[in-house]
Each structure stands twice: as structure tokens, then as C-alpha cells.
C-alpha positions in Angstrom: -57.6 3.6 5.8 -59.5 0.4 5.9 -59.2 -2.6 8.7 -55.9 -3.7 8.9 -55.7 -7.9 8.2 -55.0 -9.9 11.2 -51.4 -12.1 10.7 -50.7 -15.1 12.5 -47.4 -16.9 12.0 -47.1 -20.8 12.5 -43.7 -21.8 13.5 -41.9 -19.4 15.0 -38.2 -20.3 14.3 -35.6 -18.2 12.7 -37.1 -17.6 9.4 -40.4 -16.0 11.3 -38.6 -13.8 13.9 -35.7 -12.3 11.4 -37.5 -12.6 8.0 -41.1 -12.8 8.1 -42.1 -10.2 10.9 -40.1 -7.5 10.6 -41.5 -8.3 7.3 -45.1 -8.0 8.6 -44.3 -5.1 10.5 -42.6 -3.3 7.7 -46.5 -3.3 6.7 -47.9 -1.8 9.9 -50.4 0.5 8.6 -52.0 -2.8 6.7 -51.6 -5.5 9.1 -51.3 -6.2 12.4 -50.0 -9.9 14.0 -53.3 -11.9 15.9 -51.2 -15.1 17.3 -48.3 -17.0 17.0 -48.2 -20.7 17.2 -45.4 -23.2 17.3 -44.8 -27.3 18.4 -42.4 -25.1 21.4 -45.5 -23.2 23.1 -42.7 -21.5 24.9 -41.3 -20.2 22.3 -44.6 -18.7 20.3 -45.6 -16.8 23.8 -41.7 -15.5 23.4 -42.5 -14.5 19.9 -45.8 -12.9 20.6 -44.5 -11.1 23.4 -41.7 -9.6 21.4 -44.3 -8.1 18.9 -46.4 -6.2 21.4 -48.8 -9.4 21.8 -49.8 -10.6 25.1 -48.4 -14.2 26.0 -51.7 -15.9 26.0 -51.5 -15.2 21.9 -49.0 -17.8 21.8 -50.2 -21.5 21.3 -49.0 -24.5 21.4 -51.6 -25.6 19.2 -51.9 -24.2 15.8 -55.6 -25.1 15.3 -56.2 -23.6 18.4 -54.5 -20.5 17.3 -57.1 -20.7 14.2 -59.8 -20.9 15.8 -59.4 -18.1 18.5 -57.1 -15.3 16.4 -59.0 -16.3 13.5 -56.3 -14.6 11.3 -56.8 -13.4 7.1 -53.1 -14.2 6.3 -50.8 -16.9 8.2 -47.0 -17.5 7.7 -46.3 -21.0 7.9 -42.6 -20.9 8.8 -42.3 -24.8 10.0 -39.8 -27.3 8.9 -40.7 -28.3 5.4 -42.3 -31.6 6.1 -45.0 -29.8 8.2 -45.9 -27.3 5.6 -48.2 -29.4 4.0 -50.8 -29.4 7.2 -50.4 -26.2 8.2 -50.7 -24.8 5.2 -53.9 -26.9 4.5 -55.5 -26.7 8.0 -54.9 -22.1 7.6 -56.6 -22.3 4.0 -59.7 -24.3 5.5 -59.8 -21.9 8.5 -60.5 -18.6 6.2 -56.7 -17.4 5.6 -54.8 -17.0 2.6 -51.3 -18.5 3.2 -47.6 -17.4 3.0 -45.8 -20.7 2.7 -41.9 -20.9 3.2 -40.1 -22.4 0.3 -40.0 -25.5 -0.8 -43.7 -25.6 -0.7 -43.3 -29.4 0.4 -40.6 -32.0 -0.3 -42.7 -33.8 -2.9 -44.8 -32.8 -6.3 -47.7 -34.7 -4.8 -48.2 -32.8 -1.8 -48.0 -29.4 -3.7 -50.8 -30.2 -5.9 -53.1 -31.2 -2.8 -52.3 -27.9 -1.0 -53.0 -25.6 -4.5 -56.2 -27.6 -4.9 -57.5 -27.0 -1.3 -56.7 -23.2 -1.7 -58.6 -23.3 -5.1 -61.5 -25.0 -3.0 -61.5 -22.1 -0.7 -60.7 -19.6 -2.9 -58.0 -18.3 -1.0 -54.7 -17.5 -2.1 -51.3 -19.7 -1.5 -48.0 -18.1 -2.4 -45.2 -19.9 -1.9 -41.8 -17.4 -0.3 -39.5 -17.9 -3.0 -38.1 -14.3 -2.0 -35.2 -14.7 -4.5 -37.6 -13.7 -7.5 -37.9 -9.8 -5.4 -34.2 -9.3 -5.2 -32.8 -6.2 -7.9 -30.6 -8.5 -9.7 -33.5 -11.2 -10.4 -35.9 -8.8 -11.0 -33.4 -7.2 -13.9 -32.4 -10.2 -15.2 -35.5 -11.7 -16.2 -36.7 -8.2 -17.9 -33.7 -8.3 -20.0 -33.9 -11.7 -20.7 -37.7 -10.8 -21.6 -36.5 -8.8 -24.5 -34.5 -11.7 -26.2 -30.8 -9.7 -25.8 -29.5 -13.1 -25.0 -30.8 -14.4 -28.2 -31.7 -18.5 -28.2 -30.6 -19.7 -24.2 -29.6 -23.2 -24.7 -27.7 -23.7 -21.3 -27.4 -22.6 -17.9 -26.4 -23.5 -14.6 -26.5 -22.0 -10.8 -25.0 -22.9 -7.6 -26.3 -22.5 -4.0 -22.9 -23.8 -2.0 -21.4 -22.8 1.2 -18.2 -24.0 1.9 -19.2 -25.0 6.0 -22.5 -23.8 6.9 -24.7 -26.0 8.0 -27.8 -24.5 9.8 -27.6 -25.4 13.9 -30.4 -23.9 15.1 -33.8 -25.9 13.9 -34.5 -29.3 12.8 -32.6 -28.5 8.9 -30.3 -31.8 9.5 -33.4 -33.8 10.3 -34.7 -35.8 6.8 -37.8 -36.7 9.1 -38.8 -32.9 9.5 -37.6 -31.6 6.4 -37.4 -34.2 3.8 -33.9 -32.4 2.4 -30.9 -30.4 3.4 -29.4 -28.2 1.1 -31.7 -28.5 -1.7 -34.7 -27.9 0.1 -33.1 -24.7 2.2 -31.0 -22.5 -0.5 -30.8 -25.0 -3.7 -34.3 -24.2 -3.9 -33.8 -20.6 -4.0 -31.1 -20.4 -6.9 -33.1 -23.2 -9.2 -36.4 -21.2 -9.1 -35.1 -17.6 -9.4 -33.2 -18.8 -12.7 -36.0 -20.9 -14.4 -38.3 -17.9 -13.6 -35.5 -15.3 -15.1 -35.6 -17.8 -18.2 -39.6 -18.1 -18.7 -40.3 -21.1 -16.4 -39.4 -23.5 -19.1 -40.7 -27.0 -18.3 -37.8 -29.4 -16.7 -38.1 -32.8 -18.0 -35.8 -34.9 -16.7 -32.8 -35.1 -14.5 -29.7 -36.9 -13.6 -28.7 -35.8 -9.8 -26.2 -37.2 -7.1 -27.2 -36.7 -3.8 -23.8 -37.1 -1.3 -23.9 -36.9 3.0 -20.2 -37.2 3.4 -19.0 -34.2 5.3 -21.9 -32.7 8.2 -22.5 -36.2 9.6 -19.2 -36.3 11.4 -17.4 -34.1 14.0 -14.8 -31.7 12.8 -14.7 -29.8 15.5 -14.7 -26.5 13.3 -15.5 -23.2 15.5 -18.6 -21.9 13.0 -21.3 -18.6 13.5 -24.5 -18.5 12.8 -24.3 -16.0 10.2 -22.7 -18.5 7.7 -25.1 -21.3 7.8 -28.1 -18.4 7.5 -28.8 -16.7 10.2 -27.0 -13.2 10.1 -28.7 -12.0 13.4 -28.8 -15.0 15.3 -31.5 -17.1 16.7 -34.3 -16.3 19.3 -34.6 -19.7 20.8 -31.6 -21.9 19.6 -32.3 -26.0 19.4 -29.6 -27.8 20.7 -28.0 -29.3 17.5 -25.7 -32.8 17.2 -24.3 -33.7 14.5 -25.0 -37.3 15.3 -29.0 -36.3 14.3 -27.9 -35.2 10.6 -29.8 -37.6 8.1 -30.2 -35.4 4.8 -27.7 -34.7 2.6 -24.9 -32.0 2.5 -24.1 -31.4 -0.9 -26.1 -32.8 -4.1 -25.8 -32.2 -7.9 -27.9 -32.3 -10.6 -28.4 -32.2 -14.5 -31.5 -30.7 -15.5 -33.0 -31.5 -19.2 -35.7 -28.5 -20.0 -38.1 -28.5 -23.0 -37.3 -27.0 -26.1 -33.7 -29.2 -25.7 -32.4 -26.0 -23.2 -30.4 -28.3 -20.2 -29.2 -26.2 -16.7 -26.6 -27.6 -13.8 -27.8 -27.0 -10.0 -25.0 -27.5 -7.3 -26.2 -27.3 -3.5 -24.5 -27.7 -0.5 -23.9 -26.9 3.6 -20.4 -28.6 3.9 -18.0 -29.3 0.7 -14.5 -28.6 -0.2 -14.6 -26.1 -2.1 -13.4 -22.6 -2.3 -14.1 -20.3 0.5 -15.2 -17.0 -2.3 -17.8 -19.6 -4.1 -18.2 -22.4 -6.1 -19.5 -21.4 -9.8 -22.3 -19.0 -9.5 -25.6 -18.4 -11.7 -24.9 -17.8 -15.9 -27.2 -18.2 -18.7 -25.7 -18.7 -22.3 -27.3 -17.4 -25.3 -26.4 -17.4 -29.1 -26.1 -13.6 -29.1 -24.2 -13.0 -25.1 -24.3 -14.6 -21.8 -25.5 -13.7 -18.4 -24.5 -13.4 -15.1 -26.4 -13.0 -12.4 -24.0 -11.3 -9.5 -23.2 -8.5 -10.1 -25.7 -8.7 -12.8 -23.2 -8.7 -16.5 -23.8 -9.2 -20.1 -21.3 -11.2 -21.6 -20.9 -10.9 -25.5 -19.1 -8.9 -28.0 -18.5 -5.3 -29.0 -16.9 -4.7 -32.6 -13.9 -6.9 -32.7 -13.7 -7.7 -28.6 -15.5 -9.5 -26.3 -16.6 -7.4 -23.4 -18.4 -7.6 -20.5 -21.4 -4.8 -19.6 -22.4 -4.6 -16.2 -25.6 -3.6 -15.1 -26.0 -1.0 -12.7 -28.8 -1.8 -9.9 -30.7 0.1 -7.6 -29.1 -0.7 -4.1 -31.9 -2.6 -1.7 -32.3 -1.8 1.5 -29.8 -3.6 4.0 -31.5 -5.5 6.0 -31.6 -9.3 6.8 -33.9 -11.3 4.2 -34.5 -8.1 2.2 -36.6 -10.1 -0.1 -39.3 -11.1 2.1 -40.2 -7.8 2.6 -41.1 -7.5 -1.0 -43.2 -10.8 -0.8 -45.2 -9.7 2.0 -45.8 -6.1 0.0 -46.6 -8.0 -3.3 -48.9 -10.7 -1.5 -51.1 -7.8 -0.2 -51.6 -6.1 -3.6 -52.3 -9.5 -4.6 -55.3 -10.0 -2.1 -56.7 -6.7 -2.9 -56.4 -7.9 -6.9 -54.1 -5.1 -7.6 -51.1 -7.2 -8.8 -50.9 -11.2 -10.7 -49.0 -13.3 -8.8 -45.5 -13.2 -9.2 -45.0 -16.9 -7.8 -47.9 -19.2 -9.9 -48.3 -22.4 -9.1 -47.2 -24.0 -12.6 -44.1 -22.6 -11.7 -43.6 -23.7 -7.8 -44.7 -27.4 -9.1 -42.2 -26.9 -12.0 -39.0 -26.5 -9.3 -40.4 -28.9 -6.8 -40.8 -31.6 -9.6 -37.3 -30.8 -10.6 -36.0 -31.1 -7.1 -38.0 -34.9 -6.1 -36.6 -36.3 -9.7 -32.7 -35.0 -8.9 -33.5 -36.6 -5.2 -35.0 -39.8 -7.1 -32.4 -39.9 -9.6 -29.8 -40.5 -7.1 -31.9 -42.8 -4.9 -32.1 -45.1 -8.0 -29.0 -44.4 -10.1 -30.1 -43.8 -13.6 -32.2 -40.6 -15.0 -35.8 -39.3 -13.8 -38.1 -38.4 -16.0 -41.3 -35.6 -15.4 -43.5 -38.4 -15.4 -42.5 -40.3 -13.1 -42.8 -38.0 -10.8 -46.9 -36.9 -11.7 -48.0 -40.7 -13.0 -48.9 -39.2 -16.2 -46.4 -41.7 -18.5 -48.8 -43.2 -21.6 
């Protein structure tokens, strides 16, 4: 067995202590954590100490961290608006980069981080862990095969009834540029354009509401329904006076090839408690839906519905990162392509800034728009 790869994880909130290291450490006989770093140094000396790592491995300063631990892979598990320089400052320091989803709230910043990773020559994969969950996975190799015949609409809906995350700085536009969108919207939009072949969104028409988390209900909530099923390591103290993104948005999507897809997102709408729509695809020839995972056409003389059975994934919390982390190391060695290109991640994070600019200015967003490349 060859050296193991040192990780180091920057921001060391929820997402890093219940997804990405038992993650990691699912991959022991590969890697091996080399510092943790967080704005809370604290809470990265907690961290470290609750992987085996002695406290002075956790920093207050991520360069710091860099510099010392001098890492081959980092997590970057900060509020969205930060990913961006940690990302950045990790490439320049040697280490290829898991970045939470969404990449960074804006098309612009995406393209400067995949540029300074090309410059490097080190690799940045972006978590979107939805793609490495059985029912994705199926769905876009049956789609592959054209079963669904020509796909000319679909829609998906990320939408929680109450669930607002209370932990972290998610309410907080400054440190994360979204709410809902950016946290599980995210997740739904790019699992079902990469199902469908990534085609290219275009335009969109979106409505962007904060009507609902902004005031006190006085509801009695657990952590588990805003996403965090084991709970939190180091809570923030949340109010509800702080919450500045939105709570539920909408959008209609216009893809190339004249294909056009809904998104729903939300933390806190009316809506019914067992879900609000779901994830479908329609095609000339049957439909799709993605959970549990059905083919919806006809059979002789009768509709019918086939359901597809799955392998059952492990049970554990944030299954999917686990299969990120696996993939991303056969991608280092150049054993696997990259399942998450960077055509793709700018593809949903282009979609997502025009739905957020759509409702900002009332009227449609086009693609352009949004890169400055209108003639």
C-alpha cells in the first residue's frame, strides 16, 4: 500500500463532522486527516480532537493550516460565500479540492475557481452527492438508452414543509448568498439535468419569496428536519431576526433543444407535510419518476407503472458523500473521469443566479446575461 494522502477540512460545521469525515474515514487505508481549520478555532481543535488529531491541528487560520499540515486533498465545508477563497487559497497551496455544493453563489466566481485549479493542475470537484445515490445513478442509465423517447418537460422539487437549518450561518444572505436554493434546491436541479444529459439552461423565469422563516412562530422543531439527522457538534445560536435569504423560491427553466423543467425550493411553506411534487421527467414514449424510481407508460391497452428495483445503500447519514470521497480518489489516481465536470456545475449555478436575477428584476433572465457573452 502506498502513502496515504493527508486531508484537511476547512470549516468544520455540520456538513464536515456528519458527512465529510466519517466520509474520509470510511477511506482509512487511503487517507488520513492532517488539520482542521475553521473562523471558530475552538471548534476545529474540537474537531481534530474528535478524529484522533492533537488540538494544536486545529487553526484558526486556514492558511496557517496550509502551510503547516500541508494537506493533498482539503474539504472546504464553509458557508457558501467563503467557498470561493478557500477553495482558491487550497488549489494554490498544492491540494486538490472537495468543494461543498453550490460551488459559489454566482457563475462568475465558479469560472475563476475552475481556472485557478486548471493553473495548478489540480483537481476541483464540486459535492453534488445527489448524482452517487442508487436512484440517480439508475435513472440517468435508463434515460441513457432513450426508453423515455424525446424528454420535452420536467420538473423537481426540493421543499420542506418547516425546516429551516438553526445551526450555521444558512439564514445569513451575507455568508451564504441563498437559502433554500443554494442548500437542497441545488441538489434536486443538478441530479435531474445530469440524469437528462446536462442539457444547456437558457433562460429562466423565477420568484424568489421570504414570507414565512423571518418571523417567530414559536413552532417546537428538531434538527433532523432542517438537515441534520445526528445533530450538531458545536450549535450557533440562531434568531430568526438574522434571517435575510429567502425561504421558498420558484423557477421556470427554458433548456436548449425547446426541453423546459420547474424547480420548487423551500425551508418554510404551507404545504403538505408528505411532500410537495417530487422529481418526473416526461418523454414521448413513458415518464419517469425518480422516488422510488418508476417508469410511467403503457403496456398493451393500459397504462402501467414499472418500478425499478434498487440496490439498498448503506444507512447512514449523507450516504452519498461517501461515494464522492471514493470516486474523487480514483479520480486523482486517473482511474475514473469525473463524474461532476465543470460544464455541468457552471450549467446549475448559471441556472440558479438567473432564477435569483429573474425575481430581483421581474421579467425573464437569459444565459447571457449571466456570462456577458450577448452579441
Amino acid at each position: 500500500m502506498g502513502k496515504k494522502l493527508g486531508v484537511a477540512i476547512i470549516g468544520t460545521g455540520m456538513i464536515a463532522n456528519i458527512a465529510h469525515i466519517p466520509a474520509w474515514q470510511a477511506l482509512k487505508d487511503q487517507v488520513e486527516f492532517v488539520g482542521m481549520a475553521d473562523a471558530l478555532p475552538e471548534r476545529a481543535k474540537a474537531t481534530a480532537k474528535s478524529v484522533g488529531l492533537t488540538e494544536d491541528k486545529g487553526y484558526g487560520d486556514p492558511v496557517k493550516m496550509l502551510e503547516e499540515c500541508k494537506p493533498d486533498i482539503v474539504s472546504v465545508c464553509t458557508p457558501n460565500c467563503f467557498h470561493k477563497q478557500w477553495t482558491i487559497e487550497a488549489l494554490k497551496h498544492g491540494a486538490h479540492v472537495l468543494c461543498e455544493k453550490p460551488i459559489a453563489p454566482g457563475y462568475a466566481d465558479a469560472l475563476e475557481m475552475y481556472k485557478v485549479a486548471e493553473q495548478v493542475g489540480k483537481v476541483l470537484f464540486v459535492g453534488q452527492s445527489s448524482r452517487f445515490m442508487p436512484e440517480a445513478e439508475a435513472a440517468k442509465e435508463i434515460v441513457s438508452t432513450g426508453v423515455l423517447g424525446d424528454v420535452y418537460y420536467a420538473e423537481t422539487s426540493a421543499c420542506r414543509r418547516r425546516g429551516v437549518p438553526k445551526w450555521g450561518q444558512f439564514h445569513i444572505k451575507e455568508d451564504n448568498g441563498g437559502g433554500p436554493v443554494y442548500d437542497i434546491g441545488v441538489h434536486s436541479l443538478d441530479a435531474l439535468l445530469w440524469i437528462l444529459g446536462n442539457p444547456q439552461v437558457t433562460a429562466v423565469s423565477g420568484g424568489v419569496y421570504t414570507k414565512i422563516a423571518n418571523t417567530d412562530e414559536g413552532l417546537k422543531e428538531d434538527l433532523a428536519a432542517s438537515g441534520a439527522p445526528e445533530g450538531v457538534l458545536t450549535p450557533r445560536p440562531y434568531s430568526y431576526k438574522e434571517f435575510t435569504v429567502e425561504d421558498y423560491a420558484a423557477g421556470f427553466m427554458r433548456l436548449e433543444g425547446g426541453m423546459t423543467l420547474f424547480l420548487k425550493s423551500s425551508w418554510a411553506a404551507n404545504i403538505p407535510s408528505d411532500g410537495f411534487g417530487g422529481t418526473y421527467a416526461l418523454g414521448t414514449k413513458c415518464g419517469l419518476k425518480l422516488h422510488p424510481l418508476t417508469l410511467l407508460g403503457v403496456t398493451g391497452a393500459y397504462t402501467s407503472d414499472t418500478l425499478i428495483n434498487l440496490p439498498t445503500p448503506a444507512r447512514v447519514p449523507f450516504v452519498g458523500h461517501r461515494g464522492e470521497t471514493a470516486h474523487l480518489l480514483k479520480v486523482i489516481a486517473g482511474e475514473e473521469e469525473m463524474r461532476v465536470k465543470k460544464c455541468e456545475v457552471l450549467n446549475v449555478i448559471g441556472a440558479l443566479e438567473m432564477m435569483y436575477r429573474s425575481s430581483d428584476i421581474g421579467r425573464e433572465v437569459t444565459l447571457c446575461e449571466i456570462t456577458g457573452n450577448c452579441k
